[in-house]
C-alpha positions as semicolon CSV with decimal commas, in nm:
position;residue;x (nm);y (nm);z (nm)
1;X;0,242;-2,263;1,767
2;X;0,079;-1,934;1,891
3;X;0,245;-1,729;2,150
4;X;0,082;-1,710;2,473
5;X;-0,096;-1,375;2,543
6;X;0,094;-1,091;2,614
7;X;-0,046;-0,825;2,893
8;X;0,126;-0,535;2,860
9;X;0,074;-0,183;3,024
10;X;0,204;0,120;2,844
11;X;0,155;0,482;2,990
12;X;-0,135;0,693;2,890
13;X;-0,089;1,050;2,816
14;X;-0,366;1,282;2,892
15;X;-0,552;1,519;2,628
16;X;-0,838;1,697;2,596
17;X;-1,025;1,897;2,329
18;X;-1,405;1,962;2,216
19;X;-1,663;1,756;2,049
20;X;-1,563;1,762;1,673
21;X;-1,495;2,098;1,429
22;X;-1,823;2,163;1,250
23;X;-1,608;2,158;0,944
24;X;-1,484;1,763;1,027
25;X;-1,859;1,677;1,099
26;X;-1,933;1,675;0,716
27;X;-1,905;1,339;0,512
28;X;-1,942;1,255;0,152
29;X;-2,166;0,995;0,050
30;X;-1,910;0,725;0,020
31;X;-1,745;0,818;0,356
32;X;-1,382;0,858;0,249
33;X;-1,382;1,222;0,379
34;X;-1,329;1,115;0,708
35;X;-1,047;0,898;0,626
36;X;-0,897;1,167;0,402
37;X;-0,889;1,425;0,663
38;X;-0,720;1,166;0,864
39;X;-0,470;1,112;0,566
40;X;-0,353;1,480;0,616
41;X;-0,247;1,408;0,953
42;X;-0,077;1,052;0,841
43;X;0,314;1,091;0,996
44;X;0,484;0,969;1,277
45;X;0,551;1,305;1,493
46;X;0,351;1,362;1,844
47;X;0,191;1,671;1,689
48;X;-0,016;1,479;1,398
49;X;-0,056;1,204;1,657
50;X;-0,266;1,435;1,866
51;X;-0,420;1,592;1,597
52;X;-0,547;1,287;1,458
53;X;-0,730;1,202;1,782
54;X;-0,861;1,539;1,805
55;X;-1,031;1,491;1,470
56;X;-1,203;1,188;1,628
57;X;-1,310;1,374;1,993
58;X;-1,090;1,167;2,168
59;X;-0,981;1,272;2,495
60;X;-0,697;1,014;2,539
61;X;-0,441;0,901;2,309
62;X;-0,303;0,556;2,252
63;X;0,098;0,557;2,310
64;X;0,209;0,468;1,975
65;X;0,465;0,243;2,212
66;X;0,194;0,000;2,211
67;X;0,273;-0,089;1,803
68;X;0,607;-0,227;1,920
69;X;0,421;-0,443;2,190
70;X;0,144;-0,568;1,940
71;X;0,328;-0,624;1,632
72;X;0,531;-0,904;1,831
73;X;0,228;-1,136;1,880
74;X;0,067;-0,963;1,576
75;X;-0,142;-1,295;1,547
76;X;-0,312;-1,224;1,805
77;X;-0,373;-0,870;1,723
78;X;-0,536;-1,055;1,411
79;X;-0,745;-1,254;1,559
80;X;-0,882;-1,013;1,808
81;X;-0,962;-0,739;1,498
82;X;-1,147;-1,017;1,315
83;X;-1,390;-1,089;1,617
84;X;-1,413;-0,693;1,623
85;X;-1,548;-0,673;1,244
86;X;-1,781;-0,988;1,324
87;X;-1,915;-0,797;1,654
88;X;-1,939;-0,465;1,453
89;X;-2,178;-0,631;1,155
90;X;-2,347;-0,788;1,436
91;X;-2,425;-0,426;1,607
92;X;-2,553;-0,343;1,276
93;X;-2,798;-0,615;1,240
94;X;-2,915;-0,505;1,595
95;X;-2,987;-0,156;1,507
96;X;-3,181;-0,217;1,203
97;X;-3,378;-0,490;1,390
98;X;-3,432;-0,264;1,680
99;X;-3,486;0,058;1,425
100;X;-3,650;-0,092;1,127
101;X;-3,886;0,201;1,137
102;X;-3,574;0,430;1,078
103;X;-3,572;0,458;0,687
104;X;-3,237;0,676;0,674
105;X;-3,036;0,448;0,981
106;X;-3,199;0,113;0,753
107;X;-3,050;0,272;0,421
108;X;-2,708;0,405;0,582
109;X;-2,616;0,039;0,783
110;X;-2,749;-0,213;0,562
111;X;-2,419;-0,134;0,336
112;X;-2,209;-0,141;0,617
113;X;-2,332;-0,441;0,807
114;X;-2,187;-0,610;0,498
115;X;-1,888;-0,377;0,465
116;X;-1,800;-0,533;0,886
117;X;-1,829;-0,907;0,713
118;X;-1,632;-0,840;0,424
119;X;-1,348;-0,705;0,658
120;X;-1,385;-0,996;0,899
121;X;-1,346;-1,214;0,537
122;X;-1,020;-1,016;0,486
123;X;-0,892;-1,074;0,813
124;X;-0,984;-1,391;0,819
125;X;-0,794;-1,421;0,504
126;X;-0,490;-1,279;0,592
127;X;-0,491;-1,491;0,928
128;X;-0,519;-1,813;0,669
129;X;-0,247;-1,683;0,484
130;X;-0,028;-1,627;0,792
131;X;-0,083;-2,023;0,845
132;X;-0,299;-1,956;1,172
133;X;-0,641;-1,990;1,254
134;X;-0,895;-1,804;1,402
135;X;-0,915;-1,907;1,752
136;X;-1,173;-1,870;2,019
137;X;-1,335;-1,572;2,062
138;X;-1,210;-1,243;2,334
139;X;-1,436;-1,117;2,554
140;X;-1,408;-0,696;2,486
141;X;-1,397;-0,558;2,791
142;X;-1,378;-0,185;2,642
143;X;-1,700;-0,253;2,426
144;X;-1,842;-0,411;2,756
145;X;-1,733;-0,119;2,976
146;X;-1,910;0,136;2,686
147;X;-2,246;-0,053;2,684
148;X;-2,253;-0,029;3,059
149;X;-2,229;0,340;3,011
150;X;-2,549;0,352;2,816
151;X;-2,858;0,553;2,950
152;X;-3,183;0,295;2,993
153;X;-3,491;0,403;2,997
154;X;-3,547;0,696;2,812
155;X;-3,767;0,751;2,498
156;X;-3,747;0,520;2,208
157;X;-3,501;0,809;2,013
158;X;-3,300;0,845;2,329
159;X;-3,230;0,457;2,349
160;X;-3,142;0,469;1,970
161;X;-2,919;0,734;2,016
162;X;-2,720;0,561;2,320
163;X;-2,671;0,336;2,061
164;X;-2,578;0,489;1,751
165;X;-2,281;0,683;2,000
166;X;-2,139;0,370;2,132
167;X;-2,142;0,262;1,800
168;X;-1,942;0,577;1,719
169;X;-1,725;0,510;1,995
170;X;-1,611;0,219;1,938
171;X;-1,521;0,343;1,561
172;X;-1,334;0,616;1,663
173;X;-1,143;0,423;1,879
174;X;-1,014;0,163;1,653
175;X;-0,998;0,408;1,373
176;X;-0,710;0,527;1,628
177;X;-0,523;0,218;1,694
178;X;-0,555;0,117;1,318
179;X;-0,379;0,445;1,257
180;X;-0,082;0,373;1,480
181;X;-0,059;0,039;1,328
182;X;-0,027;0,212;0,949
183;X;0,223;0,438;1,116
184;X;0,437;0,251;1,343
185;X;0,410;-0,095;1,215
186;X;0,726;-0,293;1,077
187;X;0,510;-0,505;0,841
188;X;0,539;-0,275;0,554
189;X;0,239;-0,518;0,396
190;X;0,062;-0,436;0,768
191;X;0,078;-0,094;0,712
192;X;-0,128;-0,031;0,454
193;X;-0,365;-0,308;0,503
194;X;-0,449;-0,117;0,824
195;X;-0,448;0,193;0,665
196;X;-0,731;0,073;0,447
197;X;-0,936;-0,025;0,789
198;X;-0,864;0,354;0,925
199;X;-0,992;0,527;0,645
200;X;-1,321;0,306;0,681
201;X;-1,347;0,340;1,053
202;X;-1,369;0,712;1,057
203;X;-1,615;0,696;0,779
204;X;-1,815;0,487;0,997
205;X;-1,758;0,649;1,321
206;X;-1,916;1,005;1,140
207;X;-2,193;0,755;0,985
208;X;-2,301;0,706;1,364
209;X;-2,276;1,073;1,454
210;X;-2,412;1,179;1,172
211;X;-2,734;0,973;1,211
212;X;-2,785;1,054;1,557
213;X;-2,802;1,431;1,465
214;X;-3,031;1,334;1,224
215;X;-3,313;1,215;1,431
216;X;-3,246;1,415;1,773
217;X;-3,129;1,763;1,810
218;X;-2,772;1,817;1,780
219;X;-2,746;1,993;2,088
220;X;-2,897;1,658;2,252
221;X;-2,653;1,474;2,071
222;X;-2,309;1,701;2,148
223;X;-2,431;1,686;2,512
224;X;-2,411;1,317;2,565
225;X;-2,122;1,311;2,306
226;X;-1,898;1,488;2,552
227;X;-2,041;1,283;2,810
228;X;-1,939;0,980;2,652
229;X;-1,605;1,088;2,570
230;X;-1,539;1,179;2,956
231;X;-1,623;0,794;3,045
232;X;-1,476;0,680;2,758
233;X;-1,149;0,790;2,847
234;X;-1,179;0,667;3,193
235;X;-1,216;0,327;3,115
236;X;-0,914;0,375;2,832
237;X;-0,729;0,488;3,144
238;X;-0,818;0,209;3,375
239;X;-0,775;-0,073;3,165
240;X;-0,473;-0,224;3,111
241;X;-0,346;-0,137;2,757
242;X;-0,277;-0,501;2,602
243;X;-0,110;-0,614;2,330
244;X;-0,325;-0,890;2,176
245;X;-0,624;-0,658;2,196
246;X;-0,783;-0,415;1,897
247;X;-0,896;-0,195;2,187
């Protein structure tokens, strides 16, 4: 019988720091750079923590407290990051639907819409495994809270880019919390099955970026980057930090 959801509030500790290094902004063509910088950074002491989410432009940090919280209803934590892998290959579909003009964005998420489905296929897995099903869907109130940040009515580019950044975003994000998990979790099994996802997240997350400079100019792009980043960690701050929830 599944627990019943858990809503916990752990503390937020405030950071800052610039867009990205122009040295982190490079990634190889099969995306593990990302990860592997990440991989440097891959202990348990504050320092690396904050390090790690610098790498990603985060302004706010997840207190690594909120592994201890999670990994007692980790079911639910399971069922939440499947829906986010099924929502993520969905966003994909979107943009090359909405882009199909965009040669280099169709070429560079076509792989990963299927990459999303064959993680929500190993979550899905490892939920089956676990002797627990899937459940109803979450509503995401941090991916609805970014999307209600997004700039309308701008040029066609503009609208692609609010897009492709939200998209980062969100990749960045759980890229973070997938990091704590690898770190902090009990689940020795958990802990590198989620280091796998963290590695692929911030591949992802400089995908986005990286296409975004490609077809506006990077100046543009840092711009509403930091802009993004500002809200972003408002709503991180506002909402309460839960632990059946991805983000």
């Amino acid at each position: 019988m599944k627990p019943k959801e858990q809503h916990v509030t752990v503390s937020h500790p405030g950071y800052s720091d610039e867009f990205y290094s122009e040295e982190s902004a490079v990634v190889t063509s099969d995306g593990n750079a990302a990860g592997q910088e990440l991989s440097k950074s891959h202990d348990t002491t504050l320092a690396a923590n904050l390090e790690a989410v610098r790498m990603l432009g985060l302004k706010l940090p997840t207190d690594p407290r909120w592994v201890n919280v999670a990994e007692k209803t980790i079911e639910e934590i399971l069922t939440d990051h499947a829906f986010c892998e099924q929502k993520a290959a969905t966003m994909g579909v979107t943009l090359i639907v909405k882009f199909s003009d965009h040669a280099k964005l169709v070429d560079e998420v076509t792989p990963l819409v299927a990459e999303e489905w064959g993680h929500f296929r190993k979550v899905l897995k490892e939920l089956k495994k676990r002797g627990l099903n899937l459940g109803r869907q979450r509503k995401d109130e941090y991916v609805v809270a970014l999307h209600n940040q997004m700039r309308k009515g701008g040029s066609r580019e503009q609208t692609m880019m609010e897009y492709l950044l939200v998209s980062a975003m969100v990749e960045a994000r759980s890229c973070e919390r997938f990091r704590l998990l690898s770190l902090y979790c009990q689940d020795e099994y958990l802990r590198k099955f989620y280091y796998e996802f963290m590695v692929s997240e911030a591949g992802h997350y400089r995908m986005f970026i990286d296409l975004a400079k490609h077809y506006l100019p990077e100046d543009q792009v840092k711009r509403r980057w930091e802009e993004m980043l500002i809200a972003e960690a408002e709503i991180m701050a506002n909402l309460e930090l839960r632990g059946d929830r991805v983000h």
